[in-house]
N, CA, C and O atoms as a Tripos MOL2 file, in Angstrom:
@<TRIPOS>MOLECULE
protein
  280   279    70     0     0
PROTEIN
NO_CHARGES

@<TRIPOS>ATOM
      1 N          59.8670  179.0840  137.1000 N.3       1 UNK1
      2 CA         60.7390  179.4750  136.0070 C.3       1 UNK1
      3 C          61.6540  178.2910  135.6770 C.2       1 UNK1
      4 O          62.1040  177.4710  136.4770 O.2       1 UNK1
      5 N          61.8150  178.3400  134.5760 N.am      2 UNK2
      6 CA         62.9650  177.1150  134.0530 C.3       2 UNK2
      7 C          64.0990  177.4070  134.0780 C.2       2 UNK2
      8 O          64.4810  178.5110  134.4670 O.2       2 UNK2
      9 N          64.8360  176.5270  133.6880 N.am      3 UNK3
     10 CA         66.5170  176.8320  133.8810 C.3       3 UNK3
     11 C          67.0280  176.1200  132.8530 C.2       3 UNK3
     12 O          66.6100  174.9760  132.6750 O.2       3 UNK3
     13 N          68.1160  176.7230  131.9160 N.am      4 UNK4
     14 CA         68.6760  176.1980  130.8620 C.3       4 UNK4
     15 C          69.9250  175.6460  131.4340 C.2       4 UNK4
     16 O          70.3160  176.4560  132.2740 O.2       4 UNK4
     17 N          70.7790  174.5700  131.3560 N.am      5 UNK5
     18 CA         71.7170  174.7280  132.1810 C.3       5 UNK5
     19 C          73.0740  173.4070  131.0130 C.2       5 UNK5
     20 O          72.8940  172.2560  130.6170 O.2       5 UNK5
     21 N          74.2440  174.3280  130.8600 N.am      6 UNK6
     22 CA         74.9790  173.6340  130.0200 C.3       6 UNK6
     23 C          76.2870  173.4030  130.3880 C.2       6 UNK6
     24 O          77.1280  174.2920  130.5220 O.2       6 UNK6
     25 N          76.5520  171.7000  130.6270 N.am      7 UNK7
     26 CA         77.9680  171.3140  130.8160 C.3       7 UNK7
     27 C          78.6260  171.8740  130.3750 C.2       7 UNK7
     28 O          78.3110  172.7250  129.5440 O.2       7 UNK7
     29 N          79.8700  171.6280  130.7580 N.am      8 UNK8
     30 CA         81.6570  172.2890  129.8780 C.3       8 UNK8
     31 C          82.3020  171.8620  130.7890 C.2       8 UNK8
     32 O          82.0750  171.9690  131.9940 O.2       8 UNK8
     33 N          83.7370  170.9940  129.8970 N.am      9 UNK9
     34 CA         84.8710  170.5050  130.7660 C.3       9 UNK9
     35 C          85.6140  171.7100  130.9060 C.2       9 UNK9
     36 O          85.4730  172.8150  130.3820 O.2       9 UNK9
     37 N          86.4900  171.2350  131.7770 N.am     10 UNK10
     38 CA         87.1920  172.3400  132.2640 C.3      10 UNK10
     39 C          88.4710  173.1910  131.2920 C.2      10 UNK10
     40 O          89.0400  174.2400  131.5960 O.2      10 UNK10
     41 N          88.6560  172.4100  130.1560 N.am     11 UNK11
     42 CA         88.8000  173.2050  129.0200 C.3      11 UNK11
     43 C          88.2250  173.8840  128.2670 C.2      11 UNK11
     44 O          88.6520  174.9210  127.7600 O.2      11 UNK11
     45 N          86.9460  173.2690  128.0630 N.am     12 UNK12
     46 CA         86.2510  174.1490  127.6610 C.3      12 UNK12
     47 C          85.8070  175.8190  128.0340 C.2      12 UNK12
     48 O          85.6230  176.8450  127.3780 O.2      12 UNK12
     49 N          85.7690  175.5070  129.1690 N.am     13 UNK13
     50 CA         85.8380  176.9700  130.5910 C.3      13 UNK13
     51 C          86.7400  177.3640  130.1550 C.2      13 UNK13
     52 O          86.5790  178.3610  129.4510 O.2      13 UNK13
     53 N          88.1580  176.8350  130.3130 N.am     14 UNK14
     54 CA         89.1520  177.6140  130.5340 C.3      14 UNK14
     55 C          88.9620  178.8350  129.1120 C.2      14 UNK14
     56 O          88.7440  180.0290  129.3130 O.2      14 UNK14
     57 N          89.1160  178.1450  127.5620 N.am     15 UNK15
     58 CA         89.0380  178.6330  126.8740 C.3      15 UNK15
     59 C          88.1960  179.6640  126.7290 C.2      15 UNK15
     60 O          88.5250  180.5860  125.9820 O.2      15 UNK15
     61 N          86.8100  179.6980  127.5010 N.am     16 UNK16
     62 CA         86.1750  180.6120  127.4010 C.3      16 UNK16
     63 C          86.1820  182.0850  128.0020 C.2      16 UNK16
     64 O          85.8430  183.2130  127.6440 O.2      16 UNK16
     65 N          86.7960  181.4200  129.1940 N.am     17 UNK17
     66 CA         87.6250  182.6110  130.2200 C.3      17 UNK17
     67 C          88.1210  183.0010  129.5770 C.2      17 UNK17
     68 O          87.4820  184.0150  129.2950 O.2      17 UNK17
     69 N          89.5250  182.9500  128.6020 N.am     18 UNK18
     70 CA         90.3170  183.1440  127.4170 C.3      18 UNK18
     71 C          89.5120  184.2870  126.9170 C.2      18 UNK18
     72 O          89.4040  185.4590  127.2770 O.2      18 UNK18
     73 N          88.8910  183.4500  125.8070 N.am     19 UNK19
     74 CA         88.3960  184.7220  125.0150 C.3      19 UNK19
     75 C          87.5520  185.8940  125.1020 C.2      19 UNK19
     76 O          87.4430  186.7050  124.1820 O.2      19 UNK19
     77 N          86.7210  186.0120  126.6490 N.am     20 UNK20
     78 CA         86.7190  186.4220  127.0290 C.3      20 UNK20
     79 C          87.4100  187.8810  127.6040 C.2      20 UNK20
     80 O          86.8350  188.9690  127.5750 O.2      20 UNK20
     81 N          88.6630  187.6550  128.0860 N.am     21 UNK21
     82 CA         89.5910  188.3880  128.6240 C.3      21 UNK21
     83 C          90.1770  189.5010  127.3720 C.2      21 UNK21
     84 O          90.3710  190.7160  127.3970 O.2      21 UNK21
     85 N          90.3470  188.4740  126.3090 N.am     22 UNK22
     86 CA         90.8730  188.9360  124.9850 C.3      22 UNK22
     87 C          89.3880  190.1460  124.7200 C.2      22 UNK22
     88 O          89.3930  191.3330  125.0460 O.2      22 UNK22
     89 N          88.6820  189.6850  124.3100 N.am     23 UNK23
     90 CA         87.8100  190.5360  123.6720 C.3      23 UNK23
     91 C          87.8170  192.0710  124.8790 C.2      23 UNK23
     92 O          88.2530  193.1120  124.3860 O.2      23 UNK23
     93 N          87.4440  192.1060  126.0410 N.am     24 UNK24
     94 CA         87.3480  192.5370  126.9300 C.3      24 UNK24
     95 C          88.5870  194.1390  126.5800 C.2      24 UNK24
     96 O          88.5220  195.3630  126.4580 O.2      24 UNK24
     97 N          89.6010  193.0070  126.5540 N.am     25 UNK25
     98 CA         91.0540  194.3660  126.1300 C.3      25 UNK25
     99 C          90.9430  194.9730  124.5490 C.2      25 UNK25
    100 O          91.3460  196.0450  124.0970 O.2      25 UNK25
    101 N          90.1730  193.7560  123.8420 N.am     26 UNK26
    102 CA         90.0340  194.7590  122.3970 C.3      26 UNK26
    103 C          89.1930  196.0620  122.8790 C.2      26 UNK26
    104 O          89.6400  197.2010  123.0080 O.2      26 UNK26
    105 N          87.9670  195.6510  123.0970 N.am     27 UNK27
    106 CA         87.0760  196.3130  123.2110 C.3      27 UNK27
    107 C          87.3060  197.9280  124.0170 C.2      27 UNK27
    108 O          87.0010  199.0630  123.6530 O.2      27 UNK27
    109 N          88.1640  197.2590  125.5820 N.am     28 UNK28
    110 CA         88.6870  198.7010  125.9790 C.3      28 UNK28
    111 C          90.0170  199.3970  125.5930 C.2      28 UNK28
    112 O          90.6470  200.0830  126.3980 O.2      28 UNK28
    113 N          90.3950  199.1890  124.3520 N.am     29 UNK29
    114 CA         91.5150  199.4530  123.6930 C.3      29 UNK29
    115 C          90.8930  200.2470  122.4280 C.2      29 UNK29
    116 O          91.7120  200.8660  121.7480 O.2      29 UNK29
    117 N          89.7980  200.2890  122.1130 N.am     30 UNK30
    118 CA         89.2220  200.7300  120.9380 C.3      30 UNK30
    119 C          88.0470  201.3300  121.5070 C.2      30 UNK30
    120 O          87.2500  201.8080  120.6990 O.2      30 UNK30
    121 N          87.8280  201.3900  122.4840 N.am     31 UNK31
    122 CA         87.2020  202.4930  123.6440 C.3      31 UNK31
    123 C          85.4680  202.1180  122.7160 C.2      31 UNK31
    124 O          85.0090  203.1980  122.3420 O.2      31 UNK31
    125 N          84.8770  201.3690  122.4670 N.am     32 UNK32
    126 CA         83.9600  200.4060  122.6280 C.3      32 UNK32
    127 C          83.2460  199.5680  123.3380 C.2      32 UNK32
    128 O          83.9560  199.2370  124.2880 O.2      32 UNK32
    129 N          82.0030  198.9270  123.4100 N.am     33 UNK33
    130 CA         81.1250  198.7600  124.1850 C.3      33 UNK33
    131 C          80.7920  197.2090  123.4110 C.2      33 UNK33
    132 O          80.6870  197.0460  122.1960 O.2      33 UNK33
    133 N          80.6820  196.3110  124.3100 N.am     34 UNK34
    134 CA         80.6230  194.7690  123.5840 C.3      34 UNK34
    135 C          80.7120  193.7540  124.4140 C.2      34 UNK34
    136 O          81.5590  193.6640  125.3030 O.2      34 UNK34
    137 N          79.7020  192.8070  124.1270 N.am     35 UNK35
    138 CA         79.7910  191.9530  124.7130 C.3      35 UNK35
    139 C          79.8270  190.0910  124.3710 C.2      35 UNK35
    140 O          80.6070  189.7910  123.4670 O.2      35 UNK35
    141 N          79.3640  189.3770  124.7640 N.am     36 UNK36
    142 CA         79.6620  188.3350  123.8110 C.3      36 UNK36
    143 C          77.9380  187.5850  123.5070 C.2      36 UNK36
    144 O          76.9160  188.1210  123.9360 O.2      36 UNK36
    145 N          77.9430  186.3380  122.7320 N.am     37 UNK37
    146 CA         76.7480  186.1570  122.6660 C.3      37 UNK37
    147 C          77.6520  184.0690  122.5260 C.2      37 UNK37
    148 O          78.6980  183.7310  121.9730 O.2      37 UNK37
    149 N          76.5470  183.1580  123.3480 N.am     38 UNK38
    150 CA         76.7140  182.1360  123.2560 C.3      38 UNK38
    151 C          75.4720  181.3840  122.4470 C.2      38 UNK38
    152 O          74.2860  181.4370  122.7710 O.2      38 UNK38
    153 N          75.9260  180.8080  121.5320 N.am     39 UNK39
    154 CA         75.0250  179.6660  120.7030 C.3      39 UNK39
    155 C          75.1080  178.4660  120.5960 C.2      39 UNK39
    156 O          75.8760  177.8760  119.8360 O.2      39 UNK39
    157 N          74.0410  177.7970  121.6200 N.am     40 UNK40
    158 CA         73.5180  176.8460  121.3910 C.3      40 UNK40
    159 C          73.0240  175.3830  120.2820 C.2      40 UNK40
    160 O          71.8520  175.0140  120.2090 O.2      40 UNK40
    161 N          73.9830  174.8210  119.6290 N.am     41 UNK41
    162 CA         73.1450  174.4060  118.3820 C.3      41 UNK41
    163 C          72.5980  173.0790  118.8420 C.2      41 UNK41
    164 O          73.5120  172.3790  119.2780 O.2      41 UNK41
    165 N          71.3060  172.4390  118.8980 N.am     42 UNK42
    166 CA         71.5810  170.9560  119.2110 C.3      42 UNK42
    167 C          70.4780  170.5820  117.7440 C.2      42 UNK42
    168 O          69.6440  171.2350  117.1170 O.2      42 UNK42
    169 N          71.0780  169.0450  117.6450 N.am     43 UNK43
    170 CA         70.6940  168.6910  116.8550 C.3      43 UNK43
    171 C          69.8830  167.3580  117.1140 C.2      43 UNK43
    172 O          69.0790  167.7050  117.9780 O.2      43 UNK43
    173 N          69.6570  166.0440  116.8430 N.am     44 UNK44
    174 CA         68.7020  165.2570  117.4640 C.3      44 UNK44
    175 C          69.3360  164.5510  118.2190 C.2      44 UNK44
    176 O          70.4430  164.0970  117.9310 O.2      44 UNK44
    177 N          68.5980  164.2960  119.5590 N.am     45 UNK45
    178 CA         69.4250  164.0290  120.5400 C.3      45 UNK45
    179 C          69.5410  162.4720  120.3950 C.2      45 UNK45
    180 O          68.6280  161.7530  119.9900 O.2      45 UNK45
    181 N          70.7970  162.0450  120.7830 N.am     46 UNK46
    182 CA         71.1830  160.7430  120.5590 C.3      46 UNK46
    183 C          71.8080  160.0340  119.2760 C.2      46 UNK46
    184 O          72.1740  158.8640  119.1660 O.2      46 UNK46
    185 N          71.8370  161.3880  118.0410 N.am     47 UNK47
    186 CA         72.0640  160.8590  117.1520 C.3      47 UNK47
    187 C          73.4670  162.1450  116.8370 C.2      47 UNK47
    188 O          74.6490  161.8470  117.0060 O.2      47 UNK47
    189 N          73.0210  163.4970  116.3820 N.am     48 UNK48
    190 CA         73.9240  164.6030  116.2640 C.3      48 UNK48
    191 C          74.0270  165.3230  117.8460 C.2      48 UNK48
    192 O          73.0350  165.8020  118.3970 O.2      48 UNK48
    193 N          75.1700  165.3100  118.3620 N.am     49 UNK49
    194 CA         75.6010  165.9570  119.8200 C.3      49 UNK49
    195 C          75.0110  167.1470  119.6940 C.2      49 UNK49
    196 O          74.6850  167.4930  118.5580 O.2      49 UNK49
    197 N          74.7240  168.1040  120.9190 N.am     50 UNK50
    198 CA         74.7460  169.6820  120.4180 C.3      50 UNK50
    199 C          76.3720  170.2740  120.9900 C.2      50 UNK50
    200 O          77.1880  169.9020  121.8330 O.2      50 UNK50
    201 N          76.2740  171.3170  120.0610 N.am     51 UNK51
    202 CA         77.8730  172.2890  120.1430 C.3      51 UNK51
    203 C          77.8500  173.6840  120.4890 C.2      51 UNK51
    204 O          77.2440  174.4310  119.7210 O.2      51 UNK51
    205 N          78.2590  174.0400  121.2410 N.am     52 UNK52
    206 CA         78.0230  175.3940  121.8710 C.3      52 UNK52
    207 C          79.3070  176.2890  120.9760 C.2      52 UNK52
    208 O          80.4460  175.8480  120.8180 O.2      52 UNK52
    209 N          78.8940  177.3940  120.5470 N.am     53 UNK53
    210 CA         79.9040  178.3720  119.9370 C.3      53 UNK53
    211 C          79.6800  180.2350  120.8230 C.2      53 UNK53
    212 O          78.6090  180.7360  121.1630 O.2      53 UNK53
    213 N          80.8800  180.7610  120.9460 N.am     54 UNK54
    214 CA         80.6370  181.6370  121.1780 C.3      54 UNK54
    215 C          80.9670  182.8930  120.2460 C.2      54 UNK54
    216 O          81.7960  182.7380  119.3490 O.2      54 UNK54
    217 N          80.4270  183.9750  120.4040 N.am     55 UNK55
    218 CA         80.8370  184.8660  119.8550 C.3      55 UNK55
    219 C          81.2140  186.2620  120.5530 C.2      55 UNK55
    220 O          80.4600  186.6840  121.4310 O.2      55 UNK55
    221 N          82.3930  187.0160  120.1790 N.am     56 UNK56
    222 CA         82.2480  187.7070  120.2760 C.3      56 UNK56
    223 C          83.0620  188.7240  119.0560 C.2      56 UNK56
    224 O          82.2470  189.2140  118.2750 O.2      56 UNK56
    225 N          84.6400  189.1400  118.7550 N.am     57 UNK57
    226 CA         84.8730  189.6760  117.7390 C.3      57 UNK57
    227 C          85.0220  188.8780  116.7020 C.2      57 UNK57
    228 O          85.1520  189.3870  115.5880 O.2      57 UNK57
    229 N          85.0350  187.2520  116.8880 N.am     58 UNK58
    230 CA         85.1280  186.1850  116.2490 C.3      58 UNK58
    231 C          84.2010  185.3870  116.7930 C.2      58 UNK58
    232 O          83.4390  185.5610  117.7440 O.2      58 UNK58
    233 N          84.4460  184.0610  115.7150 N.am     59 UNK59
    234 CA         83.3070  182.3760  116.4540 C.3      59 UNK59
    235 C          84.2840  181.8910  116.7270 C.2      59 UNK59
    236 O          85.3420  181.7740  116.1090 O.2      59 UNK59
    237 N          83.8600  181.4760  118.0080 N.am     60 UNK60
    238 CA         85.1380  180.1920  118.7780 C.3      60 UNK60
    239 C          84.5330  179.0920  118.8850 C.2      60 UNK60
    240 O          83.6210  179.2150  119.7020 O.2      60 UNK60
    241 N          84.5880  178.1330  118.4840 N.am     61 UNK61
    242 CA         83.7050  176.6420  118.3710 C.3      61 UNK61
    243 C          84.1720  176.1160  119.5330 C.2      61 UNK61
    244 O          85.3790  175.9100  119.6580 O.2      61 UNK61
    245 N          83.0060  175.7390  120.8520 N.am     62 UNK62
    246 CA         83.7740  175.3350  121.9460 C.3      62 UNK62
    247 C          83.9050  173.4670  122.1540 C.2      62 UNK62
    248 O          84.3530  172.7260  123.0300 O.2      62 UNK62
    249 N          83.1580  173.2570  120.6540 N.am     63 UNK63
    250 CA         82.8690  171.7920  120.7040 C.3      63 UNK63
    251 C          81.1530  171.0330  121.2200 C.2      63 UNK63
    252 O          80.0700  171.4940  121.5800 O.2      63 UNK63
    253 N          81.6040  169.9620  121.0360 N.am     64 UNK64
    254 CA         80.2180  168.8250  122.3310 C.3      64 UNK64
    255 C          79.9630  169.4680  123.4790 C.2      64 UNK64
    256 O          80.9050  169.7210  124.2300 O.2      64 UNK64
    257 N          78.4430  169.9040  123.8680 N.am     65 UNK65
    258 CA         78.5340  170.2790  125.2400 C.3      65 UNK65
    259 C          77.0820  168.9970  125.4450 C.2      65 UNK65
    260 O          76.5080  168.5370  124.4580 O.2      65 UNK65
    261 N          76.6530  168.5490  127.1130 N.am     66 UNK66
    262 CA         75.9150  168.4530  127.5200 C.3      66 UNK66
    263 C          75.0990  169.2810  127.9980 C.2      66 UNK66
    264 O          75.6950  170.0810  128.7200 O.2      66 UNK66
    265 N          73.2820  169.5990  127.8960 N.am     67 UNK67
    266 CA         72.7400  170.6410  128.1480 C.3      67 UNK67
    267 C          71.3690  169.7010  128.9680 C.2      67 UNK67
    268 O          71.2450  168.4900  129.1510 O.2      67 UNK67
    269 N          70.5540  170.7610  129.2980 N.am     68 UNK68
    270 CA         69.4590  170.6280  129.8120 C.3      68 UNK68
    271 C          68.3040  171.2910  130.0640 C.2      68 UNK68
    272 O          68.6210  172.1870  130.8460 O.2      68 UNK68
    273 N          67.4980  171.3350  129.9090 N.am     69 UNK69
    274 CA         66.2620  172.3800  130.6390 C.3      69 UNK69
    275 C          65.5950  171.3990  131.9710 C.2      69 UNK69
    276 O          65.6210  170.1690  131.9850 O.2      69 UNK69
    277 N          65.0070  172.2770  133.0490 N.am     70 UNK70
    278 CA         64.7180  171.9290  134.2240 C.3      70 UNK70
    279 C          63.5740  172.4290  134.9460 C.2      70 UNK70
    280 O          63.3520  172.0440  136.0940 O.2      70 UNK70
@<TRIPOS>BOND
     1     1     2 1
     2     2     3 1
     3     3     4 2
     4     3     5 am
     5     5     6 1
     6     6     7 1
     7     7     8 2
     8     7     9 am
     9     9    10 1
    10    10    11 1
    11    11    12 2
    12    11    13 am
    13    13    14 1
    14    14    15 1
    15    15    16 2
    16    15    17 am
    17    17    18 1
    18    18    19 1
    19    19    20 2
    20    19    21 am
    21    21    22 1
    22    22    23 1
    23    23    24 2
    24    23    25 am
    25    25    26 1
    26    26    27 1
    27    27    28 2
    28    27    29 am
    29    29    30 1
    30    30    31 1
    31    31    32 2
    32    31    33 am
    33    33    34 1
    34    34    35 1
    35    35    36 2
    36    35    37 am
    37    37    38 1
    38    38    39 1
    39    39    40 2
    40    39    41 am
    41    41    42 1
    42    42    43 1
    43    43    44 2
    44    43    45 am
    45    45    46 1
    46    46    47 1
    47    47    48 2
    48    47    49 am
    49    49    50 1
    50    50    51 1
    51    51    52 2
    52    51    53 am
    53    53    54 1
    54    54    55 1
    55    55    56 2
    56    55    57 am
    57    57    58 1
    58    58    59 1
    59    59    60 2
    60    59    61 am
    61    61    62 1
    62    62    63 1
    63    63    64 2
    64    63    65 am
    65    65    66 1
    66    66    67 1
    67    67    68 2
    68    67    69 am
    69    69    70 1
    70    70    71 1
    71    71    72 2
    72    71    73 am
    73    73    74 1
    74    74    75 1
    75    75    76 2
    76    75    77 am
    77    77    78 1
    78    78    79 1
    79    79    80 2
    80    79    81 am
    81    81    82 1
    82    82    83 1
    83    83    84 2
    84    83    85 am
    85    85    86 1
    86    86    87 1
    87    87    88 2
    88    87    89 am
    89    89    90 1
    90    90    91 1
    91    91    92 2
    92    91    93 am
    93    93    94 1
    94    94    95 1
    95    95    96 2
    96    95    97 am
    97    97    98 1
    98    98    99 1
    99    99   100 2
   100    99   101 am
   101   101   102 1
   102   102   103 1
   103   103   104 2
   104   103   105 am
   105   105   106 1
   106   106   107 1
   107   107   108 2
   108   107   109 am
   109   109   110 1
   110   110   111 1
   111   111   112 2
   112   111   113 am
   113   113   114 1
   114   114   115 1
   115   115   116 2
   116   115   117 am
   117   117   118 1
   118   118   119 1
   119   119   120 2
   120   119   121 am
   121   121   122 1
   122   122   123 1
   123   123   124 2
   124   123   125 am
   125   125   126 1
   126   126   127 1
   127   127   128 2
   128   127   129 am
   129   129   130 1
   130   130   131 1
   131   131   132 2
   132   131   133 am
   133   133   134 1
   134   134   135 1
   135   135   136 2
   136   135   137 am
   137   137   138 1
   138   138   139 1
   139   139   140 2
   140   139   141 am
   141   141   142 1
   142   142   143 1
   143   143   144 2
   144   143   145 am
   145   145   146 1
   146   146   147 1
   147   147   148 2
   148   147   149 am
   149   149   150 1
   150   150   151 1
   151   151   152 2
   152   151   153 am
   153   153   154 1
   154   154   155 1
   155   155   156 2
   156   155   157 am
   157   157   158 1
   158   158   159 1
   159   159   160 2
   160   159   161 am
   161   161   162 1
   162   162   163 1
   163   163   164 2
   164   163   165 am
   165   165   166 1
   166   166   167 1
   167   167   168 2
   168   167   169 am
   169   169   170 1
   170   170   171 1
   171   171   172 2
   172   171   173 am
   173   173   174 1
   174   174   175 1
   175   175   176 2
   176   175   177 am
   177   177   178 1
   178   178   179 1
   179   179   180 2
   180   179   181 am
   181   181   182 1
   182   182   183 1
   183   183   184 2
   184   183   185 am
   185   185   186 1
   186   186   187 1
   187   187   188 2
   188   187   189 am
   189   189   190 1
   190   190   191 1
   191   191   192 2
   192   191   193 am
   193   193   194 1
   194   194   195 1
   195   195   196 2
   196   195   197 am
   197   197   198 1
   198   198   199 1
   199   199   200 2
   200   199   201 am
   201   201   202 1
   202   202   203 1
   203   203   204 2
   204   203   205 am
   205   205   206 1
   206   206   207 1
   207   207   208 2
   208   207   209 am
   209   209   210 1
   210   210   211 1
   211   211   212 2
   212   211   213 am
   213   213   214 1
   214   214   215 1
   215   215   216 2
   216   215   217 am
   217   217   218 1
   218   218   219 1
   219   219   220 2
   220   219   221 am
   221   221   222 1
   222   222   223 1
   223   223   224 2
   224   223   225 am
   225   225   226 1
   226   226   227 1
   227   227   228 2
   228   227   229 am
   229   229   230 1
   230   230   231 1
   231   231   232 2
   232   231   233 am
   233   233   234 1
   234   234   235 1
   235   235   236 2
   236   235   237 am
   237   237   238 1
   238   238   239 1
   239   239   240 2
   240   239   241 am
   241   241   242 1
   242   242   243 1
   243   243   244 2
   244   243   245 am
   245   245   246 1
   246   246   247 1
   247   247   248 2
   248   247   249 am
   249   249   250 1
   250   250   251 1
   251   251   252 2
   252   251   253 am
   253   253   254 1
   254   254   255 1
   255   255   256 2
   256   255   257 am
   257   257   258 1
   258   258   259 1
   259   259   260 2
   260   259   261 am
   261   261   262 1
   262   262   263 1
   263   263   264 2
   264   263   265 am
   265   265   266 1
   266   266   267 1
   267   267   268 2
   268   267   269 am
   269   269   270 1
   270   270   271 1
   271   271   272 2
   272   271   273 am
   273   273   274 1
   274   274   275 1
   275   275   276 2
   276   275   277 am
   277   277   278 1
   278   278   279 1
   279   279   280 2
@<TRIPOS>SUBSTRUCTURE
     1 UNK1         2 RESIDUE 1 A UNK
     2 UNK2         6 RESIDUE 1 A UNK
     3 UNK3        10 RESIDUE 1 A UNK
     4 UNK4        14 RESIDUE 1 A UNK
     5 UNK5        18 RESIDUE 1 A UNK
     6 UNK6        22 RESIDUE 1 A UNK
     7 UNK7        26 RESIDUE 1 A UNK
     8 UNK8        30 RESIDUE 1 A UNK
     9 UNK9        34 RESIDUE 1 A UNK
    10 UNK10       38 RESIDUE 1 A UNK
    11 UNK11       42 RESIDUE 1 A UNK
    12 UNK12       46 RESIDUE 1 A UNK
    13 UNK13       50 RESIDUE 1 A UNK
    14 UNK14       54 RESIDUE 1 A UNK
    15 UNK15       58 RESIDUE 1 A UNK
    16 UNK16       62 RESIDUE 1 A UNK
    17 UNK17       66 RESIDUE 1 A UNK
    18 UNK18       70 RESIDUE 1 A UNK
    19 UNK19       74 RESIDUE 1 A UNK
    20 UNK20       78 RESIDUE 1 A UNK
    21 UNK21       82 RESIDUE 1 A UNK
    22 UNK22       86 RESIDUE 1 A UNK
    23 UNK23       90 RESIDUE 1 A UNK
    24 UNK24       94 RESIDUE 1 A UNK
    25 UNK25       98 RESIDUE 1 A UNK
    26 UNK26      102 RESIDUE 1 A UNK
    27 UNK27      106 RESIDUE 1 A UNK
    28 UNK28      110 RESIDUE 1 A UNK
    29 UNK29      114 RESIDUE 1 A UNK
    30 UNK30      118 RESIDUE 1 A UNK
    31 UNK31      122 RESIDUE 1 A UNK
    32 UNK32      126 RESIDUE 1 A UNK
    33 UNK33      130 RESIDUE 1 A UNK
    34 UNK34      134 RESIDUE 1 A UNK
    35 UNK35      138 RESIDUE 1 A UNK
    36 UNK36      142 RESIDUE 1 A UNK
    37 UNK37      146 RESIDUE 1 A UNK
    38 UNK38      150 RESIDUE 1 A UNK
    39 UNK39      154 RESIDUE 1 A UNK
    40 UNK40      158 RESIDUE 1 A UNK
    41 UNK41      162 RESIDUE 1 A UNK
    42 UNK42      166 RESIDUE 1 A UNK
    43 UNK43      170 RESIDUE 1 A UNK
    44 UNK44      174 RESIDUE 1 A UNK
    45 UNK45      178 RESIDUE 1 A UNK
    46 UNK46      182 RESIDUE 1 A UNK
    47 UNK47      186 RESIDUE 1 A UNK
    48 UNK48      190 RESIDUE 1 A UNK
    49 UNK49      194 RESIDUE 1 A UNK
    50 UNK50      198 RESIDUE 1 A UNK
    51 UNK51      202 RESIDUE 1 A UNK
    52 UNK52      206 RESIDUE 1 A UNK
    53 UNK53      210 RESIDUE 1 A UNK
    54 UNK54      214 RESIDUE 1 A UNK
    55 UNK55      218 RESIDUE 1 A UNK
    56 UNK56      222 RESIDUE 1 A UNK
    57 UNK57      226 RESIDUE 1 A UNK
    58 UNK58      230 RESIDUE 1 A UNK
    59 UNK59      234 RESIDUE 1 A UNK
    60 UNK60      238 RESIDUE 1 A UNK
    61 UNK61      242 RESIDUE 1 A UNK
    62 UNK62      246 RESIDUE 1 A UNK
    63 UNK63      250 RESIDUE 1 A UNK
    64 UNK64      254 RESIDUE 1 A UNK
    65 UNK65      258 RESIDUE 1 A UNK
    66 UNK66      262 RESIDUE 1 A UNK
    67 UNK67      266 RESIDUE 1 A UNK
    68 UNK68      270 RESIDUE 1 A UNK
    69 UNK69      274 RESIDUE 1 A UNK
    70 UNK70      278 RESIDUE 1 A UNK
């Protein structure tokens, strides 16, 4: 089996923990069921970086990530 596997500085984390937490209290505050979804965009490598965005009640652009398959 392969493995997708994607850097993030530790801001980047942090932030994600973040919104995370946030959505988490919307969601059990409005007694709802939800979760998040992460997207991947890459573009050609060496020329356009790829940028990871997440979603969940919003898009949070988490920036440049480094990625890989293995």
């Amino acid at each position: 089996m392969r493995k997708l596997e994607i850097s993030l500085t530790e801001e980047q984390y942090q932030h994600m923990q973040e919104e995370i937490k946030y959505s988490n209290r919307v969601h059990l505050s409005e007694g709802v069921f939800g979760g998040y979804e992460l997207c991947l965009s890459v573009g050609i490598p060496n020329v356009f970086p790829a940028t990871l965005e997440m979603k969940t009640n919003k898009s949070t652009e988490l920036g440049e990530v480094k990625w890989k398959i293995q």
